[in-house]
N, C-alpha and C positions, 0 to 999 in steps of 0.2 A: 357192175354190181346191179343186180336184180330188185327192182322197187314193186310194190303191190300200188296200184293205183297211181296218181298222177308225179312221174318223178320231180323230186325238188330242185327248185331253182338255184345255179350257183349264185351266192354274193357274200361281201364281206362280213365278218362277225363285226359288231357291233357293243360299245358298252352298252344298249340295254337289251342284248341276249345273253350278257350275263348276270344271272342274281347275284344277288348282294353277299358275302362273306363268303364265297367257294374257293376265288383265289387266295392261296396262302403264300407265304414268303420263301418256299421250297421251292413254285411253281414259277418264280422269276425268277431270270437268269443273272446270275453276277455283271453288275456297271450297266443293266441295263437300263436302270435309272440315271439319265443324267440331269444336270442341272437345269433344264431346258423343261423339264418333264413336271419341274415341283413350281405349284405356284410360290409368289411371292407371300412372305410372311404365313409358309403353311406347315413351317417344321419349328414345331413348339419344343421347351425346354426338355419337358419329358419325354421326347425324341433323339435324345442325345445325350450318349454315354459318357459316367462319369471319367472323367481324364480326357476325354476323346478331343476336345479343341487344343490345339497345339500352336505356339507363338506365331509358325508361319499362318496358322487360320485368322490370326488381328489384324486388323488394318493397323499402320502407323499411325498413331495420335488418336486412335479409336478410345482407348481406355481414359476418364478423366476422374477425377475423385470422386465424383457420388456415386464412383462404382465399387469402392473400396472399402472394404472391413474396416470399420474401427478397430486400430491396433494390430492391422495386417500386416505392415507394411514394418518388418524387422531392420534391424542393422545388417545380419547378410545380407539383404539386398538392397542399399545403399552402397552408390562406388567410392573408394576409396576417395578425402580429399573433395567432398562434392557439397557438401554443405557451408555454405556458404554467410557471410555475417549478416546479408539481409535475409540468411530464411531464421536466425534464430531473434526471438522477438523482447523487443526490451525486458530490462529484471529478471528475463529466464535463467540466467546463469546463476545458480546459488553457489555458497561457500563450498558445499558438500562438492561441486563439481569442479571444483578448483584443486590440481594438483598438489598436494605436501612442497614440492620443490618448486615451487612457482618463482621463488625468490632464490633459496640456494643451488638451483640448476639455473640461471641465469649470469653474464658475465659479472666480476665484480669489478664495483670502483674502485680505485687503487690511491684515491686521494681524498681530500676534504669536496662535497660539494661545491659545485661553484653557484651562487645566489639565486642563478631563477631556473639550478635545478627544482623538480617538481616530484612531490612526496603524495599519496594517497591518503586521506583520514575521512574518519567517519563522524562527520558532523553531525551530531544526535541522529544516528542512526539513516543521515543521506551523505552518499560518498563523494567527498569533494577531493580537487588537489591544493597543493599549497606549494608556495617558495621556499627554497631552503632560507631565504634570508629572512623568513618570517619566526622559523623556529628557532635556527644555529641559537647556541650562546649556551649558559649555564655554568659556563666557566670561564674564568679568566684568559684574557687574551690579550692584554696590554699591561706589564710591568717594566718599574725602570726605574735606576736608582743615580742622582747626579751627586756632585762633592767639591767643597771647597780645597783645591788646593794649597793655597797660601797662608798664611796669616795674614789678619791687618788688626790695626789699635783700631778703637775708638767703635762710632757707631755706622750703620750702614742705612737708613731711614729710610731709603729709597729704593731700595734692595739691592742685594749682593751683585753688582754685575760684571763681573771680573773670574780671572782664576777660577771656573768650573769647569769638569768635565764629569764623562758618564765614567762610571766605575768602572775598572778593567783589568783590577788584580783581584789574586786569591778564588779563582775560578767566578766573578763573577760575571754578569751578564745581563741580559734584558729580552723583556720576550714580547712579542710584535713589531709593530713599525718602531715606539719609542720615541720619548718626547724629543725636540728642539727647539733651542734656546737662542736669540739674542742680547747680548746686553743684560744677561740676566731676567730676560720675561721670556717664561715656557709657554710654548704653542701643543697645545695638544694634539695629536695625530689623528683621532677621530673625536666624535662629540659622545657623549653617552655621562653616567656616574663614576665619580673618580675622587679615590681615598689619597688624600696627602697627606705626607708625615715632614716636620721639618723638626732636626735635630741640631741646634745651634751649642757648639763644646765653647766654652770660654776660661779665658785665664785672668789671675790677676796676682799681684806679689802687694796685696793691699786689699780694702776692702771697697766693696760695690755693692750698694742696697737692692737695686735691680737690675737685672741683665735679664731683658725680655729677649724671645725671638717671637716673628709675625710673618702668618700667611697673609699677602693680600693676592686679592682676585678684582679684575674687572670683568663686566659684561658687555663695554662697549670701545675695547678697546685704545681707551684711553683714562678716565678715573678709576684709580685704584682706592679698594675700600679694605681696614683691616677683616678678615672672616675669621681668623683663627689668633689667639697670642699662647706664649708657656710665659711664664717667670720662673724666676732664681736670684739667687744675692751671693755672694763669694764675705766670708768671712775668714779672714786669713788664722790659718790655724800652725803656721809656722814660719818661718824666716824667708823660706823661697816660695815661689808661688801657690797660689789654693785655684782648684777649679768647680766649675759648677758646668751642668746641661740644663739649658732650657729646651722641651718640646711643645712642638704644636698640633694639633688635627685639625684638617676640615675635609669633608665628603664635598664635592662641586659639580654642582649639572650644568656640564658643557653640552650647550645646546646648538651651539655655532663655532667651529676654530677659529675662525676671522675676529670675534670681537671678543672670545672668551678665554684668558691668560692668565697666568698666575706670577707673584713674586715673591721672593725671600728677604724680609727685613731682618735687622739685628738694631734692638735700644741698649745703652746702657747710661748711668748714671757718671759712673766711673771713666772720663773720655781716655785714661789709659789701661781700660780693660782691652785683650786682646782677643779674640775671634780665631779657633784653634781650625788650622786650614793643615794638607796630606796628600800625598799622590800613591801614599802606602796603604792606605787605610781609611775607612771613614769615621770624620771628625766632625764633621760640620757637615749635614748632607740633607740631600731631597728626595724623598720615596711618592713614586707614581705609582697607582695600581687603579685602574679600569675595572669600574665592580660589575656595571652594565647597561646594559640600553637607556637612554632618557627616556 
């Protein structure tokens, strides 16, 4: 190549034989930028196209919350099974997130609670649990009906303690544990309020001004006090015998079995009034019924 005046010297181009804005992005070649090429911290956001960072571009454990959208972060992309009791935070679970079947999609009891199962209630409005043996009851759950057998004359003052048994004709029956007796003084099966009836049937082929019948009760299992009396009188109203019933009531808070018992007296005036006793039916008899808790 033919030069006019002094030819020029070979050497390298140089960036500052190049002006400013001539090269354009036609005029580099593809990849010939490599990493090597960019300073650090010199490729700004507006450098880079939307969608273009892709998961294999994050480091592991790069991402931490304060980089995240409030409200970004949906149920698709939570894994299945991953949340866990300590990420949800006390009182967050309202009623509204509580399934319809919470209780009838769950197995059932097939019996009575037993005592220190445990029930859910909302104690003015803070949720506590409680024992079944705190709530049960509202109904009866001890009745029980005993009977004189026998006859006898005269009086029984010290209570009947002979010829009883619990009733066991004509479909009857008794419902819980049910009382027992020695010698004529009833032990009660548990402690709680308890309705007595005592129905004293008497005969006589004469007359007899009074023919009482009497609950007594002790609370220290040994002095017995009257709690309950009936009266009657038998006036004879024909040639063979005339009968009369005395009843009694008394409600008793058995607070203790050990010292709290009952018995059945029978007075009369008449020492050959007779005391109508049955293994067929009741004549002379003792009604227990457990009203509830002391």
């Amino acid at each position: 190549m033919s030069y006019i005046g002094k030819q020029p010297r070979k050497a390298a181009l140089t960036a500052s034989d190049i002006e400013d804005g001539i090269i354009t992005a036609a005029k580099i070649e593809d990849g010939a930028v490599v990493a090597a090429e960019i300073a650090s911290n010199a490729v700004t956001t507006a450098k880079i196209n939307a969608d273009a960072v892709t998961g294999a571009k994050i480091a592991d454990d790069a991402i931490n919350s304060e980089h995240y959208t409030d409200g970004s972060v949906d149920t698709a992309h939570i894994a299945d099974a991953n949340v866990t009791t300590a990420k949800i935070a006390d009182d967050a679970i309202t009623a509204a997130k509580i399934n319809n079947d919470i209780i009838s999609g769950t197995t059932a009891l097939a019996s009575e609670p037993a005592d220190t199962d445990e029930f859910l209630v909302s104690d003015a409005g803070t949720l506590k649990r409680i024992d079944y043996s705190l709530i049960k009851g509202g109904g009866i759950t001890e009745a029980d009906q005993w009977r004189l057998t026998t006859n006898f004359t005269g009086a029984a003052e010290t209570g009947i303690q002979s010829n009883l048994e619990r009733i066991d004709t004509d479909g009857g029956g008794y419902l819980g544990t049910g009382m027992s007796q020695s010698s004529g003084v009833f032990t009660f099966p548990s402690t709680g309020f308890w309705y007595l009836h005592f129905c004293a049937n008497s005969t006589l082929g004469g007359d007899d001004r009074a023919v009482s019948s009497y609950i007594e009760t002790t609370t220290d299992n040994s002095s017995y006090s009257t709690a309950a009396s009936g009266n009657s009188f038998i006036k004879q109203t024909s040639s063979s015998v005339t009968y009369t019933t005395a009843h009694s009531f008394f409600i008793f808070d058995c607070t203790n079995t050990s010292t709290h018992k009952a018995r059945f007296s029978i007075s009369n005036v008449n020492s050959s009034t007779s005391t109508d006793g049955a293994t067929d039916r009741n004549s002379t008899y003792m009604t227990f019924i457990r009203l509830g808790d002391t």
